[in-house]
C-alpha positions as protocol buffer text, in pm:
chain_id: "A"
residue {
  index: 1
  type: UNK
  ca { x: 11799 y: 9595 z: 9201 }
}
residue {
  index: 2
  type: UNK
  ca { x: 12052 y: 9506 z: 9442 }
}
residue {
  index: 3
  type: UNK
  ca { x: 12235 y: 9162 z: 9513 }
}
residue {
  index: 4
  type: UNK
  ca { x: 12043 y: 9178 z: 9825 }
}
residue {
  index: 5
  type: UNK
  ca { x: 11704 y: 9206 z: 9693 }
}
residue {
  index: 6
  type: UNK
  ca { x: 11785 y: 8982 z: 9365 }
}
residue {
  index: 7
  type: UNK
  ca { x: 11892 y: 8693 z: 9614 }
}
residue {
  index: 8
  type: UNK
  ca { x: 11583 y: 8724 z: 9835 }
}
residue {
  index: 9
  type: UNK
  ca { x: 11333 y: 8778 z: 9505 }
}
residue {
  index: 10
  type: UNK
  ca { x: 11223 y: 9087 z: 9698 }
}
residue {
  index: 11
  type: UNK
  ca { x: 11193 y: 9398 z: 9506 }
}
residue {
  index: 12
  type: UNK
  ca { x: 11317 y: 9706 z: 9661 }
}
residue {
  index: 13
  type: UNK
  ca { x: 10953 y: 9809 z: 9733 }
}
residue {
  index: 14
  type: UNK
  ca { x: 10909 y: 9545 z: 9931 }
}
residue {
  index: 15
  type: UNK
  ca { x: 11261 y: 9566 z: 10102 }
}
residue {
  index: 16
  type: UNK
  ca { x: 11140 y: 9943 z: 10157 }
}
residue {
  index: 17
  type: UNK
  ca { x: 10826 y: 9841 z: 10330 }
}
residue {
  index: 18
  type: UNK
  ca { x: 10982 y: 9573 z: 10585 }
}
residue {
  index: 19
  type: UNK
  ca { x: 11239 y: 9862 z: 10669 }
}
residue {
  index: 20
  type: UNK
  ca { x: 10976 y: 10120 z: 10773 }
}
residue {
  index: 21
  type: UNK
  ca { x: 10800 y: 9806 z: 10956 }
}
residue {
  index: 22
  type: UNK
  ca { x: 11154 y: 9786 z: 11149 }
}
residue {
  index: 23
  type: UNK
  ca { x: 11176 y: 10135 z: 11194 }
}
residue {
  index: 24
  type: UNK
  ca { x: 10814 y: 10197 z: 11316 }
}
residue {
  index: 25
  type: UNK
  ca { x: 10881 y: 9905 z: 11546 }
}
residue {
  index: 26
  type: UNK
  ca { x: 11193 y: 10045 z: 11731 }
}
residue {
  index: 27
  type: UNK
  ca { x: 11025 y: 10385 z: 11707 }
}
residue {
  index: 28
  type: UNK
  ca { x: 10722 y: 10235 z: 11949 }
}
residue {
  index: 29
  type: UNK
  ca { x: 10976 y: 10038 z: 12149 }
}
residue {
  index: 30
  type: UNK
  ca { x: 11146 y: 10370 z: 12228 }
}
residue {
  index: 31
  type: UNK
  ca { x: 10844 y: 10596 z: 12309 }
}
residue {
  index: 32
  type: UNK
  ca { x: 10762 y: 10310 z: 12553 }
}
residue {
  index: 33
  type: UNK
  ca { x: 11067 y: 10316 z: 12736 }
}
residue {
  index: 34
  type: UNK
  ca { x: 11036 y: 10727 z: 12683 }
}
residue {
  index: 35
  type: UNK
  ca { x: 10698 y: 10719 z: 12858 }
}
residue {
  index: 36
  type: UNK
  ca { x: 10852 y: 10465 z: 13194 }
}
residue {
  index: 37
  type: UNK
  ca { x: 11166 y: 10689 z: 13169 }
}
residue {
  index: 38
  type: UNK
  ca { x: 10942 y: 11008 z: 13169 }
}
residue {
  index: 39
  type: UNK
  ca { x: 10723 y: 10873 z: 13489 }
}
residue {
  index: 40
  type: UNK
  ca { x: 11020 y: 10719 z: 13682 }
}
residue {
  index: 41
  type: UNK
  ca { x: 11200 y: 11078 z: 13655 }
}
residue {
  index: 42
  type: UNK
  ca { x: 10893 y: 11265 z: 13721 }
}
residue {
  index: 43
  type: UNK
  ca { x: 10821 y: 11070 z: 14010 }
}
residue {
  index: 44
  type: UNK
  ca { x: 11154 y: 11101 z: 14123 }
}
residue {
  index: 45
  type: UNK
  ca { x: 11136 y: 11460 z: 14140 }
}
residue {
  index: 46
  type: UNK
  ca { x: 10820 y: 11512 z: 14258 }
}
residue {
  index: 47
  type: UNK
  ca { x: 10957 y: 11310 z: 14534 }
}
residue {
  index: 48
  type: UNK
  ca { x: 11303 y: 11533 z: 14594 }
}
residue {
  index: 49
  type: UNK
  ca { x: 11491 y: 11235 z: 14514 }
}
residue {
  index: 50
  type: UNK
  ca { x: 11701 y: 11291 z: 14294 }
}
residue {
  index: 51
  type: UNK
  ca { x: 11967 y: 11029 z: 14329 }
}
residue {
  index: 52
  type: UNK
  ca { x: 12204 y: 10866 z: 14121 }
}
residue {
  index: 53
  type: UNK
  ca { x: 11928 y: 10587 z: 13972 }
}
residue {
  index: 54
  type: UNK
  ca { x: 11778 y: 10947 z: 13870 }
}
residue {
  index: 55
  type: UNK
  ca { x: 12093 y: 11065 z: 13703 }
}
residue {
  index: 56
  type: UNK
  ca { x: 12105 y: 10786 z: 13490 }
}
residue {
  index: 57
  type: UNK
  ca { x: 11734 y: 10764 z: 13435 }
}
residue {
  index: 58
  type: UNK
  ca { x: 11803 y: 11160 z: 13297 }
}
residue {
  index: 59
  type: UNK
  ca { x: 12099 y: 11002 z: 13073 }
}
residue {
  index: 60
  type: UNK
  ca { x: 11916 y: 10725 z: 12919 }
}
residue {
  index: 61
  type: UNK
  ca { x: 11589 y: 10967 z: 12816 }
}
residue {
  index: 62
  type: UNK
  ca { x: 11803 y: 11198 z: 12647 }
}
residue {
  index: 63
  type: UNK
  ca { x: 12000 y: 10935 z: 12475 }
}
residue {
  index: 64
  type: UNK
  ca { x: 11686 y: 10735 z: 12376 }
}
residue {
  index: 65
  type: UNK
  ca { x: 11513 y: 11131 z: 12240 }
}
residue {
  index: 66
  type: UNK
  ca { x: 11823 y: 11110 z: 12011 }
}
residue {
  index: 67
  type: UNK
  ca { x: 11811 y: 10786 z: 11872 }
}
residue {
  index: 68
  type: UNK
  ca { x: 11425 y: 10846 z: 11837 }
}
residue {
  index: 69
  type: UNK
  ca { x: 11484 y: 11151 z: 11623 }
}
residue {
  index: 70
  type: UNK
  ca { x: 11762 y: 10974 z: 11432 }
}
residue {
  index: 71
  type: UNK
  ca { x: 11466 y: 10666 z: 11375 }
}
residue {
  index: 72
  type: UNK
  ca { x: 11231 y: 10953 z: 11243 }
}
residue {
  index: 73
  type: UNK
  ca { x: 11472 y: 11068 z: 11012 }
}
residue {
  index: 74
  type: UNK
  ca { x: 11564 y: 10774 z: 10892 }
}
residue {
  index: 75
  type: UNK
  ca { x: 11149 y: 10650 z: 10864 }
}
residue {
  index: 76
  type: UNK
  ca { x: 11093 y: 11046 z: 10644 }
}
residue {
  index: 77
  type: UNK
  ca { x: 11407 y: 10879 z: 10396 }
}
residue {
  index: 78
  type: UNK
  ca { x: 11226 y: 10549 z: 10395 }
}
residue {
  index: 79
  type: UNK
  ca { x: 10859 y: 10710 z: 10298 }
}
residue {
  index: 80
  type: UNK
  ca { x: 11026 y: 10925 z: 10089 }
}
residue {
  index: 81
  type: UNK
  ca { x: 11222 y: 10663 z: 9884 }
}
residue {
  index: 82
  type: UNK
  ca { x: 10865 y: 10485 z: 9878 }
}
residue {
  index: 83
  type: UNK
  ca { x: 10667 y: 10757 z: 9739 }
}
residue {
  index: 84
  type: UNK
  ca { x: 10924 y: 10856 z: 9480 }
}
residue {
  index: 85
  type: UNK
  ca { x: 11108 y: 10535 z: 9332 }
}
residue {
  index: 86
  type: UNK
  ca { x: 11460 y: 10586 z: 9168 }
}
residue {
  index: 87
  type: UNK
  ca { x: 11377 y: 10689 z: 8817 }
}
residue {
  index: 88
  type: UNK
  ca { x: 11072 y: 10877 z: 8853 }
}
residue {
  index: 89
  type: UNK
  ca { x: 11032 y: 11229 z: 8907 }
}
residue {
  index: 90
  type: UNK
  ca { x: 10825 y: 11361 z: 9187 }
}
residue {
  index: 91
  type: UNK
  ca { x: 10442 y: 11386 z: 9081 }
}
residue {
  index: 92
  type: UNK
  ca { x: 10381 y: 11767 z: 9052 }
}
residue {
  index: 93
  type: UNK
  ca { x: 10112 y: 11895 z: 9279 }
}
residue {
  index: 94
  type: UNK
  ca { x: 9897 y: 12182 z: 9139 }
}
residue {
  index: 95
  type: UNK
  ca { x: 9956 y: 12551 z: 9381 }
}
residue {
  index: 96
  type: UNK
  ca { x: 9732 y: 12628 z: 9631 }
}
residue {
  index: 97
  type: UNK
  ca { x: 9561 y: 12969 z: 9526 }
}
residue {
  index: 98
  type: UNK
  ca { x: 9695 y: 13263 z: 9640 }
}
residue {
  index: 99
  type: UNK
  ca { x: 9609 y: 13405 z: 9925 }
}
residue {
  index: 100
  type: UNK
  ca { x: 9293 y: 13723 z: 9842 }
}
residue {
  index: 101
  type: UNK
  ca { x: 9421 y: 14022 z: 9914 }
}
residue {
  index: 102
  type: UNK
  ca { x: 9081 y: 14152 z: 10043 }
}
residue {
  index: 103
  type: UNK
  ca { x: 9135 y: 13872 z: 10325 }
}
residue {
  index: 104
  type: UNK
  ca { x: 9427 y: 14067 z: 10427 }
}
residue {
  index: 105
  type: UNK
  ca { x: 9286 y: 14398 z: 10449 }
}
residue {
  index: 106
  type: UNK
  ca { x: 8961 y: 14227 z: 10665 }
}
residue {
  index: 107
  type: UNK
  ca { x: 9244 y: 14086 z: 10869 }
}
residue {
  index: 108
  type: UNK
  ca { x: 9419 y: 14429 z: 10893 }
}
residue {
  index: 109
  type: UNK
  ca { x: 9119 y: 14642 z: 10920 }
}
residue {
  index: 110
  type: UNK
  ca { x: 9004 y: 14400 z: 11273 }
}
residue {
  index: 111
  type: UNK
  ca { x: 9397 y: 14481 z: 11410 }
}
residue {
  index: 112
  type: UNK
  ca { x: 9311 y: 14827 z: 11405 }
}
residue {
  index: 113
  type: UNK
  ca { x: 8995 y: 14847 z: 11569 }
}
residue {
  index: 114
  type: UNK
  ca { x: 9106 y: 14623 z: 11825 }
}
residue {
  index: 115
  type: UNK
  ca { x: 9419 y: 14869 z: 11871 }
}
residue {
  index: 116
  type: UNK
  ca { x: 9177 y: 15185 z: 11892 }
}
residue {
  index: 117
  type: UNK
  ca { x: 8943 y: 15047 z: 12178 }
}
C-alpha cells in the first residue's frame, strides 16, 4: 500500500474505484462538449459558414477526441488493475470450443451456389 492510501486509510481498491469515478466523469464531460462541438460545426457547415469561430470549433473537437481516447485508455488500465490486483494472477477462462468443421463446409457449400446462379 502506498503512503497515499496508508494516510487516507483507503485501500488501493478503493483508491482504484474513486479514479475510474474521476475518469468516467471527465469522460461524460467530454462527450458533452463532443456532442455541442459536433452540432455547432455541423450547423456551421450546413450553413456555408465556415468562419474562423468554425476553425476553432474544428480544433477544439479534435483536441477533446484525443484527450477522450487518452481518458479511455487510461479507464481500460484502471478496470484492469481492478479486476486483477497486484499479486494475483489472471483467473483462467476455459476455451471456447472450436469452431465444427462441418459449419465451414455448410458455409462454403452456400458460397458456391450463390456463385453458380
Amino acid at each position: 500500500m502506498s503512503e497515499a492510501t496508508e494516510s487516507t486509510g483507503m485501500t488501493q481498491e478503493e483508491a482504484l474505484r474513486q479514479a475510474e469515478a474521476l475518469v468516467g466523469e471527465a469522460l461524460r464531460e467530454a462527450e458533452t462538449r463532443c456532442s455541442v462541438l459536433g452540432h455547432y460545426i455541423s450547423d456551421c457547415e450546413s450553413k456555408g459558414a465556415r468562419t474562423s469561430a468554425w476553425s476553432v470549433a474544428i480544433r477544439e473537437l479534435r483536441m477533446l477526441q484525443d484527450y477522450r481516447a487518452g481518458l479511455l485508455h487510461r479507464r481500460g488500465l484502471i478496470q484492469e488493475a481492478i479486476e486483477y490486483p497486484v499479486g494475483e494472477p489472471p483467473m483462467k477462462r476455459p476455451l471456447p470450443p472450436a469452431p465444427s468443421r462441418d459449419a465451414h463446409r455448410v458455409q462454403q457449400q452456400i458460397q458456391i451456389r450463390a456463385r453458380q446462379r
